[in-house]
Backbone as CSV, one residue per row, in Angstrom:
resi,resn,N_x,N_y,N_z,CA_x,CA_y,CA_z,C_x,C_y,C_z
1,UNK,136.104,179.212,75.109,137.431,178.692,74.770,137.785,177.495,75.671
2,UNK,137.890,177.658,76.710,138.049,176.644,77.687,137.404,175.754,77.704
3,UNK,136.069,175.476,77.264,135.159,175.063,77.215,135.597,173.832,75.855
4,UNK,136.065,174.371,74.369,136.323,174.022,73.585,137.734,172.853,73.683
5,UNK,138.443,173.274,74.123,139.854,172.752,74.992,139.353,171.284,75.707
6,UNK,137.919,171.350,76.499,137.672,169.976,77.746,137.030,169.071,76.822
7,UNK,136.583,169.573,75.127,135.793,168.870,74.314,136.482,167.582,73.647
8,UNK,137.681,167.602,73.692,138.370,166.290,73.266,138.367,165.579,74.138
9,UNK,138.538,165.899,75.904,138.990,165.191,76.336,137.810,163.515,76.643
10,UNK,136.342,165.388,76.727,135.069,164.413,76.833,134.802,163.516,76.090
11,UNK,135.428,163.751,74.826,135.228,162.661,73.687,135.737,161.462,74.139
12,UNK,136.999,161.608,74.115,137.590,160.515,74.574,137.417,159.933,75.034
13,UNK,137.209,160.748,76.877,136.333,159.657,78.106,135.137,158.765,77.518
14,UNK,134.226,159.290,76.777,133.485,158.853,76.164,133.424,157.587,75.500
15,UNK,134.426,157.303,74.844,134.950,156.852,73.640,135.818,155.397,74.857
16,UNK,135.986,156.182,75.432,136.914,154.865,76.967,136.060,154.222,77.388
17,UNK,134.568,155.008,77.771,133.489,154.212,78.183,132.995,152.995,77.554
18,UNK,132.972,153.630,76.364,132.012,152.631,75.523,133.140,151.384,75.178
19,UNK,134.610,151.647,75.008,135.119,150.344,74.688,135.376,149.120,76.198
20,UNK,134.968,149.925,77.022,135.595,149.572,78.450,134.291,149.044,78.601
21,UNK,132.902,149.351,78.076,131.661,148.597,78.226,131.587,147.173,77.246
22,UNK,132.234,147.390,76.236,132.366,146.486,75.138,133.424,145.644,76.001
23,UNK,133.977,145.793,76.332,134.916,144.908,76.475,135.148,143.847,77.998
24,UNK,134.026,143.976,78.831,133.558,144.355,80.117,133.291,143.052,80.348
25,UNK,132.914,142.025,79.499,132.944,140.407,79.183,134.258,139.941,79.336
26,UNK,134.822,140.362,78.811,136.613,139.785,78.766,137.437,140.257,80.075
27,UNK,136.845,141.261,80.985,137.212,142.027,81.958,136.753,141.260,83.301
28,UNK,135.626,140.692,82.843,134.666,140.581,84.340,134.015,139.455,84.474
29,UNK,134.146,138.476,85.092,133.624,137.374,85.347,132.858,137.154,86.776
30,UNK,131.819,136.298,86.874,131.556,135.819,87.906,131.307,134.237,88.215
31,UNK,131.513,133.508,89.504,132.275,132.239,89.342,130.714,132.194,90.212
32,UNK,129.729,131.497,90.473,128.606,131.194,91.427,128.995,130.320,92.585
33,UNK,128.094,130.106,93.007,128.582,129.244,94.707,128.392,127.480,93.977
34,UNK,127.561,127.757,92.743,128.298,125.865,92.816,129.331,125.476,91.656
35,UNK,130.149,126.620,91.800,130.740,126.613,90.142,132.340,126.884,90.561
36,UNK,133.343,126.161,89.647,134.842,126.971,89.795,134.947,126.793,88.680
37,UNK,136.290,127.453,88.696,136.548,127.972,87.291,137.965,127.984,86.881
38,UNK,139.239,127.986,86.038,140.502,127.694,85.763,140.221,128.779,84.341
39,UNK,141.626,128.851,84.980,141.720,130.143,83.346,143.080,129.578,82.884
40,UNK,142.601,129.915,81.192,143.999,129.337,80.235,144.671,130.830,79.799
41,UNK,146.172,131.109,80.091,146.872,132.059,79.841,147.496,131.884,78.544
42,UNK,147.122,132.388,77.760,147.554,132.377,76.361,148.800,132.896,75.989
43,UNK,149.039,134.596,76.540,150.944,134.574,76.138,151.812,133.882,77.984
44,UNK,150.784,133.224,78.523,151.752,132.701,79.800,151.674,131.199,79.721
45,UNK,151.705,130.908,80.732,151.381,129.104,81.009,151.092,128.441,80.749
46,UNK,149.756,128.939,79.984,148.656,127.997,79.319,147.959,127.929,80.453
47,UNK,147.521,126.477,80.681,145.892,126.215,81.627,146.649,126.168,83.064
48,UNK,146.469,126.542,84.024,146.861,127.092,84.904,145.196,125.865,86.125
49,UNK,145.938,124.796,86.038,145.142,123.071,86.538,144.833,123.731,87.513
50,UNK,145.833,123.968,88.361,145.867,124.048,90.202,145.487,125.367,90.579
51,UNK,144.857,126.171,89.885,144.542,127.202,90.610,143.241,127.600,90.447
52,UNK,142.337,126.952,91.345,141.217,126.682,91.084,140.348,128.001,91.429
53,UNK,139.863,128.693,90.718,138.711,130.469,91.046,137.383,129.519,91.754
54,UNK,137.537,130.184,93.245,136.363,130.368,94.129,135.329,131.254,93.846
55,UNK,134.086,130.855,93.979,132.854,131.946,93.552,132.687,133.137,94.202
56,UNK,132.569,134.063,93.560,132.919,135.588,93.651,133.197,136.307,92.490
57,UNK,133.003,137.053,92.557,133.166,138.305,91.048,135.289,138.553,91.199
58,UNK,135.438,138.531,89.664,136.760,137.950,89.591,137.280,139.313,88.652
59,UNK,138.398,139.343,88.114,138.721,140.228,86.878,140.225,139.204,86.384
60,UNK,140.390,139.418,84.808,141.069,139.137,83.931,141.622,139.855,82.947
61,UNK,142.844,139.373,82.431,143.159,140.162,81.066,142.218,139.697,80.099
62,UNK,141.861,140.565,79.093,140.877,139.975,77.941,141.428,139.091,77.180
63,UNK,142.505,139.160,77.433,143.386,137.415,76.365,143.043,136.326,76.792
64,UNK,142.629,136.125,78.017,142.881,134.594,78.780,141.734,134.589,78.469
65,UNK,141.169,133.016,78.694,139.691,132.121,78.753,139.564,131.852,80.303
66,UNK,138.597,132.009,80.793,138.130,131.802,81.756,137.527,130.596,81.575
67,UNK,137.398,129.260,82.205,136.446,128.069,81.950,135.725,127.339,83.177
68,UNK,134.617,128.138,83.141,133.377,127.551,84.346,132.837,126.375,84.549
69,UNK,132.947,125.760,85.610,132.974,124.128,85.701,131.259,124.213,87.245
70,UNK,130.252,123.483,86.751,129.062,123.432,87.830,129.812,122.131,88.670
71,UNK,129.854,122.113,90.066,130.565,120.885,90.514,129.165,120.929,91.424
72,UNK,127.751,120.853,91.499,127.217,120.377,91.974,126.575,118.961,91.646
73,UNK,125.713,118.223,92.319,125.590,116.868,91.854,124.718,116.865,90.652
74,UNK,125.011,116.552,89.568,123.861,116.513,88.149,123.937,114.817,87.838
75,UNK,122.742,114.669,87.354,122.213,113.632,86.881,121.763,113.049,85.426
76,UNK,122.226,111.941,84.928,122.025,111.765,83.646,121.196,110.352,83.305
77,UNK,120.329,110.453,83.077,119.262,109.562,82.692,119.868,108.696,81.141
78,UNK,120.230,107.691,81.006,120.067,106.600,80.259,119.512,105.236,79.449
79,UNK,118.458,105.206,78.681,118.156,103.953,78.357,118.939,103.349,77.415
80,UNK,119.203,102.151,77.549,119.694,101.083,76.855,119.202,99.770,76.678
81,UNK,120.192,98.877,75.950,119.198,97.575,75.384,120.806,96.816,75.648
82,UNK,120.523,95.654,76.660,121.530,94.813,77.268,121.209,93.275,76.845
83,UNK,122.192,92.953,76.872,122.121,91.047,77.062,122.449,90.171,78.566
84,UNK,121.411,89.291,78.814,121.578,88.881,79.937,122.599,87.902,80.298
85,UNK,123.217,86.692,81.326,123.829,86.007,80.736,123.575,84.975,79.886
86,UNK,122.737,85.039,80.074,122.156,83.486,78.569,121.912,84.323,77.307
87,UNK,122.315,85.124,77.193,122.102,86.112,76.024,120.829,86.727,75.544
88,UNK,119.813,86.956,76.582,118.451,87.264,76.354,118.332,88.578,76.133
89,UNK,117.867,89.202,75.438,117.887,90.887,75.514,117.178,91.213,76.354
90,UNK,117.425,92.644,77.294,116.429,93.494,78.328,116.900,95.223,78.215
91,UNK,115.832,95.666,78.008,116.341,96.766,77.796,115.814,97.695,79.266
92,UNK,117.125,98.572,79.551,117.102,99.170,81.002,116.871,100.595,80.931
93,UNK,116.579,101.095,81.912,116.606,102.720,81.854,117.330,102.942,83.399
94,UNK,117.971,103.608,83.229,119.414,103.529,84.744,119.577,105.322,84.784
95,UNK,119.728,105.810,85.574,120.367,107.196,86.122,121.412,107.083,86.760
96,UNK,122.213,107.796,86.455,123.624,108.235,87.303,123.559,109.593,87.509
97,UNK,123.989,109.797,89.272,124.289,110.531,89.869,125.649,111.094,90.102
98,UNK,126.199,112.320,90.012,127.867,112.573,89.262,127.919,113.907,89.869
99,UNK,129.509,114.213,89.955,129.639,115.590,90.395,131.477,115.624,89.863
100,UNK,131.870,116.899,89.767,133.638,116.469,89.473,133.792,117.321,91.015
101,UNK,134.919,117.041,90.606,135.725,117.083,92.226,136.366,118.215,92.056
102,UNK,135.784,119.512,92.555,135.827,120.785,93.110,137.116,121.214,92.701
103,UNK,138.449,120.267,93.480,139.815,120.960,93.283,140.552,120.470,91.942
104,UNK,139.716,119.813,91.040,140.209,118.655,90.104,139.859,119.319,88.569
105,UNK,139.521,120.171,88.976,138.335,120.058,87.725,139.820,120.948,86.336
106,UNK,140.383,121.362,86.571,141.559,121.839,85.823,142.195,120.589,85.464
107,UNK,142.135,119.378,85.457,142.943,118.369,84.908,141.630,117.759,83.914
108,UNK,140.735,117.401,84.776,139.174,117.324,83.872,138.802,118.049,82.227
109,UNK,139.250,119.730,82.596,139.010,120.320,81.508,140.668,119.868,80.754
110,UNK,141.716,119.471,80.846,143.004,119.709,79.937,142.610,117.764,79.411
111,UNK,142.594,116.594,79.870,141.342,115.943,79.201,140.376,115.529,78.281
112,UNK,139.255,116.342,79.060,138.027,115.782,78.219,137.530,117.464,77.761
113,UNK,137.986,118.707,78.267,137.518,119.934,78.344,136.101,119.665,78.670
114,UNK,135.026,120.799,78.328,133.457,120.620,79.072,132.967,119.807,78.377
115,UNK,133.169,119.240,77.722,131.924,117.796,77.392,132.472,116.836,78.108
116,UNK,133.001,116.713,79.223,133.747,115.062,79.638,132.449,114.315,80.272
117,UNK,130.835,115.063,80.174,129.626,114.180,80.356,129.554,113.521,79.390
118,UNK,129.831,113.602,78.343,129.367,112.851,76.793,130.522,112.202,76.637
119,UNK,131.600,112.292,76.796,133.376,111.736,76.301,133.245,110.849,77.588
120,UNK,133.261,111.525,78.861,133.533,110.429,80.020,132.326,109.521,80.761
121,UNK,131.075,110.240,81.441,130.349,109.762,82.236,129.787,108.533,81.264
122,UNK,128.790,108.905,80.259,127.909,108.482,79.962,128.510,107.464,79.021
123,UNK,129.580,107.492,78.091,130.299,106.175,77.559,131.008,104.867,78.971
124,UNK,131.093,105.063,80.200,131.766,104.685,81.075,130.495,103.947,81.655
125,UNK,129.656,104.682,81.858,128.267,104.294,82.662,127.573,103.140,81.528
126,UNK,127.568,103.362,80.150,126.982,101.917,79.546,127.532,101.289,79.461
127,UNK,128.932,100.981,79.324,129.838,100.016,79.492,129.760,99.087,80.738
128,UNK,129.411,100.124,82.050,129.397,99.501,82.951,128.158,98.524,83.076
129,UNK,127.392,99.119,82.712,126.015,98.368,82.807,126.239,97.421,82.161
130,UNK,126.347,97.287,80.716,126.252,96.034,79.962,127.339,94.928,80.836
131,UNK,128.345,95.169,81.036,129.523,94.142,81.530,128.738,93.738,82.500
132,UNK,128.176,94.321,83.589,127.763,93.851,85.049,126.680,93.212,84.724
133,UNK,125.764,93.698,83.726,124.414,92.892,83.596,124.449,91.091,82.915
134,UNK,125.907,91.356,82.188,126.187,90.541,80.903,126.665,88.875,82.355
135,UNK,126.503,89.426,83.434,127.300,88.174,84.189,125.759,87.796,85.103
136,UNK,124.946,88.171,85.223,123.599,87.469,86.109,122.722,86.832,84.388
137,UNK,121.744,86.328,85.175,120.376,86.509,84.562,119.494,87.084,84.304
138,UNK,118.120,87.175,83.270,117.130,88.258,83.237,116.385,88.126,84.627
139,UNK,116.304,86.651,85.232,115.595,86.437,86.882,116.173,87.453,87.738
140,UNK,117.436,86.849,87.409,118.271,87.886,88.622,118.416,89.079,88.737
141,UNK,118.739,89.649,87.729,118.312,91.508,87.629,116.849,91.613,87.748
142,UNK,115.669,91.161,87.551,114.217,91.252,87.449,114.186,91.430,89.094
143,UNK,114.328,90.742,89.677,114.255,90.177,90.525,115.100,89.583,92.550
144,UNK,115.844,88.944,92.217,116.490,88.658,93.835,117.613,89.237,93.596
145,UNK,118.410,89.501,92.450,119.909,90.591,92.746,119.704,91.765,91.999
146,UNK,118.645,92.770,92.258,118.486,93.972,91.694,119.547,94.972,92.195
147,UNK,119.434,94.939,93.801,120.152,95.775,94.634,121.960,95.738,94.135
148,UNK,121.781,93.871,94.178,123.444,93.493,94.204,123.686,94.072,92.653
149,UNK,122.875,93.904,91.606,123.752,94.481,90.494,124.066,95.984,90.248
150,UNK,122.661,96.867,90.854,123.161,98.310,91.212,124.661,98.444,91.538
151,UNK,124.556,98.000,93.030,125.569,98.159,93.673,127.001,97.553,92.928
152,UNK,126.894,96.632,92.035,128.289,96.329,91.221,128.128,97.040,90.172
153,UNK,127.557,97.764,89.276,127.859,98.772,88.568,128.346,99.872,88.766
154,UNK,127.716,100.536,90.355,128.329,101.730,90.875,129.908,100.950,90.945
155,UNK,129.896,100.359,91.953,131.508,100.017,92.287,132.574,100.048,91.024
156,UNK,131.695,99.507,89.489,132.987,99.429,88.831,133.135,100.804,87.964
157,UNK,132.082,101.290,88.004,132.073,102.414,87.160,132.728,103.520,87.669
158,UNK,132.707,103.498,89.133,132.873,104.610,89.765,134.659,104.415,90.033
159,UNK,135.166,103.509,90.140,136.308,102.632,89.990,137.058,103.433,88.913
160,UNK,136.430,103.896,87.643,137.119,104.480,86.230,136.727,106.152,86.618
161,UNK,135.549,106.025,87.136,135.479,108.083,86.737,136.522,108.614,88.229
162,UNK,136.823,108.178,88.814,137.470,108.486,90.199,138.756,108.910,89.984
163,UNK,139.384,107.916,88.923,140.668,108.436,88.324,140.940,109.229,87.296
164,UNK,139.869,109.775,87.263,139.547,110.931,85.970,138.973,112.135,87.038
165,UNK,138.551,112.248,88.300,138.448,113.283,89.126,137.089,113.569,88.882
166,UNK,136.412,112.350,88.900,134.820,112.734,88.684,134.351,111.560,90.413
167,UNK,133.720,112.234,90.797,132.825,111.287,91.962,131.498,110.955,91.716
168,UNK,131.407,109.683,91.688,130.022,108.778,91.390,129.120,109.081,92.428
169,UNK,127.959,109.340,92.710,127.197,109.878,94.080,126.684,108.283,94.014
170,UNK,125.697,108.173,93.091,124.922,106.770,92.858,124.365,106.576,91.549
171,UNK,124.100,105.320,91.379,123.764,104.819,90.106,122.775,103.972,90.423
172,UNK,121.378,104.316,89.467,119.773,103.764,89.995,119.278,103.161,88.541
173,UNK,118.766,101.708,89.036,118.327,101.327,87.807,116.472,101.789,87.755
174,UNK,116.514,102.197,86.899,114.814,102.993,87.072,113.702,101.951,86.901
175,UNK,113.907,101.371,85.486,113.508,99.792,85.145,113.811,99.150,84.357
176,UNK,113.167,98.213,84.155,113.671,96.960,83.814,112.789,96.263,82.800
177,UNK,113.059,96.105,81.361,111.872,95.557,80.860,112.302,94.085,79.580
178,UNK,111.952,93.195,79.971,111.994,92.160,79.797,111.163,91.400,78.563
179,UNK,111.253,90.572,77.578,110.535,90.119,76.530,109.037,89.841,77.137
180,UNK,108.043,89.847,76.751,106.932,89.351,77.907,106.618,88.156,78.002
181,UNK,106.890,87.052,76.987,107.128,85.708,77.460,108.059,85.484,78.979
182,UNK,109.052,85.946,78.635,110.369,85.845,79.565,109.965,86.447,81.669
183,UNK,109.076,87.751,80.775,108.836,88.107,82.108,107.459,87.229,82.696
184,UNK,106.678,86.762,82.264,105.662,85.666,82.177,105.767,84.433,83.085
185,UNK,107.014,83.863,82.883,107.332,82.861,83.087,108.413,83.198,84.522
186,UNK,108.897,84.151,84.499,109.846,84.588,86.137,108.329,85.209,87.287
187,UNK,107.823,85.693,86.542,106.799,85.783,87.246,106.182,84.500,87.788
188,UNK,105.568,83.514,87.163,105.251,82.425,87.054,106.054,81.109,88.382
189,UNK,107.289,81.775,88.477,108.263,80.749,88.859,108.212,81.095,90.202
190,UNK,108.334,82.604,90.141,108.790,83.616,91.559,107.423,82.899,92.612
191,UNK,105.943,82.750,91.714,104.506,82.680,92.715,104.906,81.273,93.089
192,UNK,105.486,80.802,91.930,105.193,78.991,92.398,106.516,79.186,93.651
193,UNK,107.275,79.292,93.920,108.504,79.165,95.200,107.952,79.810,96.013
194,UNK,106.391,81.204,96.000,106.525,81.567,97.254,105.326,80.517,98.105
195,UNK,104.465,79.899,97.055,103.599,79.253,97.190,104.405,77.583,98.183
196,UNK,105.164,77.270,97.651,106.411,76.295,98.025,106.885,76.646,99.608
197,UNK,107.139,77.548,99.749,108.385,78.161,101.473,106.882,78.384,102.090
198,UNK,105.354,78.973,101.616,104.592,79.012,102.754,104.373,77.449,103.082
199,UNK,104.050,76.606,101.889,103.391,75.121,102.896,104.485,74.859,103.320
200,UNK,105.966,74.434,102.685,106.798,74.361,104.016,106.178,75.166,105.189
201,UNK,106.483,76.578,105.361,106.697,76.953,106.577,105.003,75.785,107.551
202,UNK,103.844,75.691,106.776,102.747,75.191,107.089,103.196,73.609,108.205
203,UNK,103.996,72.923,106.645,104.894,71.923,107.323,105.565,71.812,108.494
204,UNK,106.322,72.873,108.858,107.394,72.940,109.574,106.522,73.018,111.219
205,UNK,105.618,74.129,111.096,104.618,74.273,111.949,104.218,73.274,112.322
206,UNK,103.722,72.552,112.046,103.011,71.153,112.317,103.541,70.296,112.701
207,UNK,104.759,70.365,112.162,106.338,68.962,112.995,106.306,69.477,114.108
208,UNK,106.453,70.783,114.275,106.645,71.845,115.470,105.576,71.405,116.689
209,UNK,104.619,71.656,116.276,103.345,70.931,117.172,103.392,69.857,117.605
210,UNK,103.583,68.629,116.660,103.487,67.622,116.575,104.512,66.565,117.741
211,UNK,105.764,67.613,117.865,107.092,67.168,118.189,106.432,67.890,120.483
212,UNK,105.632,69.144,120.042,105.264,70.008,121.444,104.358,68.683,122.315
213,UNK,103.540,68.435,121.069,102.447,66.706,121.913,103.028,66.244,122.409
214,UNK,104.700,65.593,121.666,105.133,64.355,121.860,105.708,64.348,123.647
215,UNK,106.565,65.693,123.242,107.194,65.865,124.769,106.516,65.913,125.422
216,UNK,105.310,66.674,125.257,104.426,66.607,126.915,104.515,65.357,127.212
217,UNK,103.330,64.859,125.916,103.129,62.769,126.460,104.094,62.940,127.231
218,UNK,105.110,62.669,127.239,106.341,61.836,127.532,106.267,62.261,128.863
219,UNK,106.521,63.854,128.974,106.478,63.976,130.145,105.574,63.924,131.233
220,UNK,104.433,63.999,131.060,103.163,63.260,131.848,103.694,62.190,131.903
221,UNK,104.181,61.183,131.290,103.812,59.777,131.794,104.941,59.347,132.352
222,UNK,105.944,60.341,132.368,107.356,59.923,133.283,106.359,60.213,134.797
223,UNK,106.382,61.241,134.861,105.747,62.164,136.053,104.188,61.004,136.502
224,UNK,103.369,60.513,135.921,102.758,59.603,136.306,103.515,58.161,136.768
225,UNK,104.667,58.164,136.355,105.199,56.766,136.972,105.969,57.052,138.033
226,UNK,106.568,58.169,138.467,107.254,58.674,139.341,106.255,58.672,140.564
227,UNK,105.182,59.289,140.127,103.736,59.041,141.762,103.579,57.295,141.906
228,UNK,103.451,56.929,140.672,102.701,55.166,140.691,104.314,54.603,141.860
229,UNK,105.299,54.887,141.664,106.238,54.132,141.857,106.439,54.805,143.574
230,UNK,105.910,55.686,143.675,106.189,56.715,144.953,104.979,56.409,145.776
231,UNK,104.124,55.513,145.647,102.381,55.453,146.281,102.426,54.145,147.617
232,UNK,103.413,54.038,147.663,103.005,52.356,149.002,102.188,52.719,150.024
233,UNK,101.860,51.179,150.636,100.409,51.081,151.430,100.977,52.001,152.465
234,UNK,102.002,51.992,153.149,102.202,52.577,154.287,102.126,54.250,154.162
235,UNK,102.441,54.939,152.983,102.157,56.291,152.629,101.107,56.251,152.427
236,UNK,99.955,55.881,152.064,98.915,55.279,152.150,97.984,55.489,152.899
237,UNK,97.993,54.787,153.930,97.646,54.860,155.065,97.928,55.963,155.871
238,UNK,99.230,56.803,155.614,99.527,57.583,156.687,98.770,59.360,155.916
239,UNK,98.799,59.683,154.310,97.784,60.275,153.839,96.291,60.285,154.488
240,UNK,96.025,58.993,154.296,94.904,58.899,155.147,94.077,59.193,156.237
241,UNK,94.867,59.106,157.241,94.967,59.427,158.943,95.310,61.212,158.646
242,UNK,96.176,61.398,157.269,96.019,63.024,157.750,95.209,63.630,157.358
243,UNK,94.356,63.319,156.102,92.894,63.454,155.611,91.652,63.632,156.536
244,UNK,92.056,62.762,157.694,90.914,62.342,158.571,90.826,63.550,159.750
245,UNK,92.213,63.412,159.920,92.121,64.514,161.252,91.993,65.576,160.450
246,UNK,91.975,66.063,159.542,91.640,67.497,158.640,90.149,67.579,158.665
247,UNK,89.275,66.295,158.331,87.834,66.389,158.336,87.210,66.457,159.616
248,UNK,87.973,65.999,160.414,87.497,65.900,161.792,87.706,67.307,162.690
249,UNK,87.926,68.028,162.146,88.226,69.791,162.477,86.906,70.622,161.523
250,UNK,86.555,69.792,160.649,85.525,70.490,160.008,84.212,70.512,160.840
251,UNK,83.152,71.669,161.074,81.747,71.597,161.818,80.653,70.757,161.494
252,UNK,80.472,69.924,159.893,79.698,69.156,159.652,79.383,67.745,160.455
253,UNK,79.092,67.410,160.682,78.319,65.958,161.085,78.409,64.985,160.844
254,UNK,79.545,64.330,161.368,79.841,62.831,160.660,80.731,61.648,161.978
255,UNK,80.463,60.644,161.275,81.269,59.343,162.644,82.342,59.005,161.390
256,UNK,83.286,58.695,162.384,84.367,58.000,162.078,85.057,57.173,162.412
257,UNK,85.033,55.920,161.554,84.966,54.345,162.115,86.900,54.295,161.463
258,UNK,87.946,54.228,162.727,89.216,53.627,162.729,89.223,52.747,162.455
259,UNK,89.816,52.353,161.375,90.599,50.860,160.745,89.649,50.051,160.546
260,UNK,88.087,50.668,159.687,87.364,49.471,159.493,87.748,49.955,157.831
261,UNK,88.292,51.196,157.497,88.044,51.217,155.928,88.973,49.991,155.061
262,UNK,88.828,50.224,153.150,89.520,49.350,152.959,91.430,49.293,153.026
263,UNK,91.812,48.147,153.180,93.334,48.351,153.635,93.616,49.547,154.692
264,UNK,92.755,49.000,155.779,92.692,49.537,157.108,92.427,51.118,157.147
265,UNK,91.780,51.707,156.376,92.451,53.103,156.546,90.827,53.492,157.294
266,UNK,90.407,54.831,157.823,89.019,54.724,158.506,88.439,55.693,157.844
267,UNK,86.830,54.914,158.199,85.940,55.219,157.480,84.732,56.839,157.398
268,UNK,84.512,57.408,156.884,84.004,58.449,157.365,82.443,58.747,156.975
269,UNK,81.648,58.566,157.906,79.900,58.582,157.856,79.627,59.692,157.838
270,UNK,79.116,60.871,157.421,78.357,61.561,157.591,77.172,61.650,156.725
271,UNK,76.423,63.254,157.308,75.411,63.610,156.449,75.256,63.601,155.207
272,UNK,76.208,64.305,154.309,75.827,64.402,153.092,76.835,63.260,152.599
C-alpha cells in the first residue's frame, strides 16, 4: 500500500527529470575564457548592452537569449582586384587582424548582431584598401611605399571599426600581383637606379680619394717650404759642428779636417 501511494510521486520526479534535462539548454550556459556574452530579456529590458557575462558556467530563465561573442584576435584573409593611381589594375591579397572590445560587444551585437565580420570588418577593410591604394602607384605599392601604404590602410580603417567597438590589431598585405608587362618594366627600372647609386657611390669614392691626394700634396709642399725657408748657412753650419762632435764619440777610425769642408763646415776621413 504504501508502496503504491510513493508511485505517483516517483512518476512525477521522473517526469521533472526528464523535462529539467530537456530543458537544461535554456537553463545552462557556459561563457569560455575568450568569450562574453549579453543576454536579451524578452518580458524585461530587452538587450541588457552593459552587462557583460564573464566566462564561467552561468544560469538563465529559458525565455531570454543568451548571445556569445569570441573577443579573441581572429583573422580574415581577403583577395581583391584594385586600381592604381594611373588607373592600372593589381589585384591584392591583404589579411586583417581584429578582435571586438571585450566590454563593447553588447552595442556590437544591438548593431550589426553576430555577423558584424561580414556587415562591418570585411566591407570596411576593402574600402579601405581600394581608397589608400587608389592614391600611390603600381611602383609604389610593388615596391618603395609597401610599408607606408599598409600602415595608411590600418590607420584609416581602423579609424571606422574603433567607433563601432571593434579594435584593428593589424592589417598585412600578403601580395601583390601586377599585369606582367607592368611588373617587367618596375622591375627593369628598380635594377637600372640600383645600378645608377652604385657607380655614383664608385664616383663619389674616387672624388673622395682624389680630393685625400690633393690635401696631402698640398700639405707636403707647405711643410717642404717651411724647412726650405727655415735652412740658412748659419743653421747650417751649426747642424754641422753638432753632427761632428756626435761622430767624433763614435769608436770607428776617422780624421777630421775643421773648416776645410764645403761652406766651411769640416770634413770627415775615415775608414769606410
Amino acid at each position: 500500500m504504501k508502496g503504491n501511494r510513493l508511485l505517483p510521486f516517483i512518476i512525477l520526479g521522473v517526469i521533472a527529470l526528464f523535462v529539467v534535462a530537456g530543458i537544461s539548454s535554456s537553463l545552462f550556459y557556459t561563457v569560455q575564457a575568450d568569450e562574453r556574452a549579453v543576454i536579451f530579456y524578452k518580458f524585461g529590458s530587452g538587450l541588457d548592452k552593459d552587462n557583460i557575462i564573464q566566462p564561467g558556467f552561468h544560469t538563465k530563465a529559458p525565455w531570454n537569449d543568451v548571445y556569445i561573442y569570441a573577443v579573441r584576435e581572429t583573422a580574415t584573409d581577403e583577395n581583391m582586384d584594385v586600381l592604381d593611381k594611373n588607373g592600372l589594375p593589381i589585384h591584392v591579397d591583404v589579411t586583417v587582424r581584429f578582435f571586438p572590445v571585450p566590454e563593447r560587444i553588447g552595442y556590437i551585437h544591438e548593431k550589426f548582431n553576430r555577423g558584424y565580420v561580414n556587415t562591418l570588418i570585411i566591407p570596411e577593410a576593402r574600402s579601405a584598401v581600394r581608397q589608400v591604394m587608389g592614391r600611390y602607384t603600381a611602383e609604389e605599392i610593388y615596391s618603395t611605399k609597401r610599408a607606408e601604404v599598409e600602415n595608411t590602410i590600418k590607420s584609416e580603417c581602423e579609424n571606422i571599426l574603433s567607433q563601432n567597438n571593434v579594435h584593428m590589431a593589424a592589417l598585412l598585405i600578403r601580395s601583390i600581383q601586377l599585369p606582367e608587362q607592368i611588373r617587367v618594366a618596375i622591375q627593369n627600372k628598380l635594377q637600372q637606379e640600383q645600378e645608377a647609386l652604385a657607380y655614383q657611390f664608385r664616383l663619389d669614392k674616387e672624388r673622395s680619394e682624389a680630393e685625400r691626394k690633393r690635401i696631402a700634396a698640398e700639405g707636403e709642399s707647405r711643410a717642404n717650404n717651411i724647412i726650405n725657408n727655415s735652412l740658412t748657412d748659419k743653421l747650417l753650419k751649426m747642424r754641422g759642428i753638432e753632427a761632428t762632435l756626435e761622430l767624433a764619440k763614435s769608436p770607428n777610425s776617422k780624421i777630421i779636417v775643421v773648416g776645410s769642408g764645403k761652406d766651411g763646415l769640416p770634413m770627415i776621413l775615415g775608414n769606410n
